[in-house]
C-alpha positions as CSV (number, residue, x, y, z in Angstrom):
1,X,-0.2,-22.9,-102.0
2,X,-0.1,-26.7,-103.2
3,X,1.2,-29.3,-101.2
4,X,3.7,-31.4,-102.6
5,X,3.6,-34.8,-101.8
6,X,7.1,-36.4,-101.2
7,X,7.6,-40.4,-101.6
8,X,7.6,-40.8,-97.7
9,X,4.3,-39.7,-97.4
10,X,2.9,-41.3,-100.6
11,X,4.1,-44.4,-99.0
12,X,2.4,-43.3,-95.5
13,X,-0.7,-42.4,-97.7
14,X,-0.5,-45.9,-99.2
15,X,-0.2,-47.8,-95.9
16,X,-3.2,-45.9,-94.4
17,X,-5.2,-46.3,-97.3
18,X,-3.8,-50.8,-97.6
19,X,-4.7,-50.8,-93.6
20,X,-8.2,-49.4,-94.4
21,X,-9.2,-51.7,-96.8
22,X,-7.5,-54.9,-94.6
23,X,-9.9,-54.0,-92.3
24,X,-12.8,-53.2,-94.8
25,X,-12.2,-56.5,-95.6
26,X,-12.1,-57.9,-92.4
27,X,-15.3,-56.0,-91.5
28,X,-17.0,-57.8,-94.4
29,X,-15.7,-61.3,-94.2
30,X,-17.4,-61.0,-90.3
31,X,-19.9,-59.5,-92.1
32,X,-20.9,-62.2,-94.4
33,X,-20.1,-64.8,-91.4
34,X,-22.9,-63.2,-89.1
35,X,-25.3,-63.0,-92.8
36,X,-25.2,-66.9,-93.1
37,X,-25.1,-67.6,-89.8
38,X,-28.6,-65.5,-89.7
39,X,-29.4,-67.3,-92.8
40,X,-29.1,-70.6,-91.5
41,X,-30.9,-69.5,-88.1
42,X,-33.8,-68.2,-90.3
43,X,-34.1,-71.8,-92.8
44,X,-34.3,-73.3,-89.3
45,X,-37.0,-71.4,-87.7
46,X,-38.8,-71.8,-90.9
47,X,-38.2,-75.6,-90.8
48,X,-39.4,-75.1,-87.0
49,X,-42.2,-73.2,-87.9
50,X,-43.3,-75.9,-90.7
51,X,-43.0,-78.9,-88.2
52,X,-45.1,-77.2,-85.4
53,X,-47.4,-76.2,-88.2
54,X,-47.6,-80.1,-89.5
55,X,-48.2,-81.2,-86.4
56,X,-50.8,-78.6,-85.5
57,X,-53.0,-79.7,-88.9
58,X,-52.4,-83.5,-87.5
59,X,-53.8,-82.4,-84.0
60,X,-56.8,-81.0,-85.5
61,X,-57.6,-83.5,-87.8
62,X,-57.2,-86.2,-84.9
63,X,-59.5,-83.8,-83.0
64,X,-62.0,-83.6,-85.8
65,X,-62.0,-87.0,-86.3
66,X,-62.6,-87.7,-82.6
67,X,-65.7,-85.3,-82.9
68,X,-67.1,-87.1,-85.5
69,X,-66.7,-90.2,-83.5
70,X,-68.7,-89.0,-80.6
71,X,-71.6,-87.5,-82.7
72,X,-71.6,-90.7,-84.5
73,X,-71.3,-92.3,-80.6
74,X,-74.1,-90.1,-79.3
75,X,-76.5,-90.5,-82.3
76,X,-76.1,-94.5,-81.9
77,X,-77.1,-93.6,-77.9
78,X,-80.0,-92.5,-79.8
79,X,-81.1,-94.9,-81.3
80,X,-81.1,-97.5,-78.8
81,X,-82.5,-95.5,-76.4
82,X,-86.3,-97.3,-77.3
83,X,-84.4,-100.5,-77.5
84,X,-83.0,-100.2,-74.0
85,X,-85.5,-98.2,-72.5
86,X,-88.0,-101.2,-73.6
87,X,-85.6,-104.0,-72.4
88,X,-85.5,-102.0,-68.5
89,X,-89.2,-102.0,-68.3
90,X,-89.4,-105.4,-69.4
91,X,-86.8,-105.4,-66.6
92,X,-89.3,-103.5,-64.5
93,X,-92.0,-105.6,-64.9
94,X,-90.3,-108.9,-64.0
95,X,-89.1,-107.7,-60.9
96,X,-92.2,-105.8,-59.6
97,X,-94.0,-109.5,-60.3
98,X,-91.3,-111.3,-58.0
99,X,-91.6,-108.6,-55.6
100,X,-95.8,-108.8,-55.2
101,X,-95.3,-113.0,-55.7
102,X,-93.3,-112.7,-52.8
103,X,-95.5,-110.2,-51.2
104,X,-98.2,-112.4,-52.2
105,X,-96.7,-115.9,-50.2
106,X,-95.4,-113.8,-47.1
């Protein structure tokens, strides 16, 4: 037995079927809202992410650099350590003569 479909209920058919896609339509304009707002949230996280990573580089170069200046700092120590080690016994000297001088005229 086939159904006959009367004009009422093509137009009831057709309603449905205009309310379903309204709201397929709806349902993808929000969608393609939430999709860019995503979108945008992601290209800033990545812009985020790039800063922190630029700034992380800088850090470690300022950090190498540093290191670099304290070897350079501790080989100088180094070398002067003759130099100075010579001048305190110089040093040294001088005073142990004052002290037996003195000793000497007491």
């Amino acid at each position: 037995m086939t159904e006959r479909w009367t004009d009422e209920r093509l137009d009831r058919f057709a309603a449905t079927v205009e309310r379903f896609i309204i709201g397929a339509d709806e349902r993808m304009e929000e969608l393609t809202a939430v999709t860019q707002a995503i979108g945008r949230d992601v290209a800033q996280l990545v812009t985020t992410q790039q800063q922190s990573s630029q700034a992380l580089n800088e850090a470690m170069i300022r950090l190498a650099d540093t290191q670099e200046g304290v070897v350079r700092l501790l080989g100088s120590l180094d070398e002067d350590r003759p130099t100075i080690l010579r001048k305190l016994n110089t040093i040294e000297g001088k005073v142990d003569n004052l002290l037996q001088r003195q000793g000497g005229e007491a």
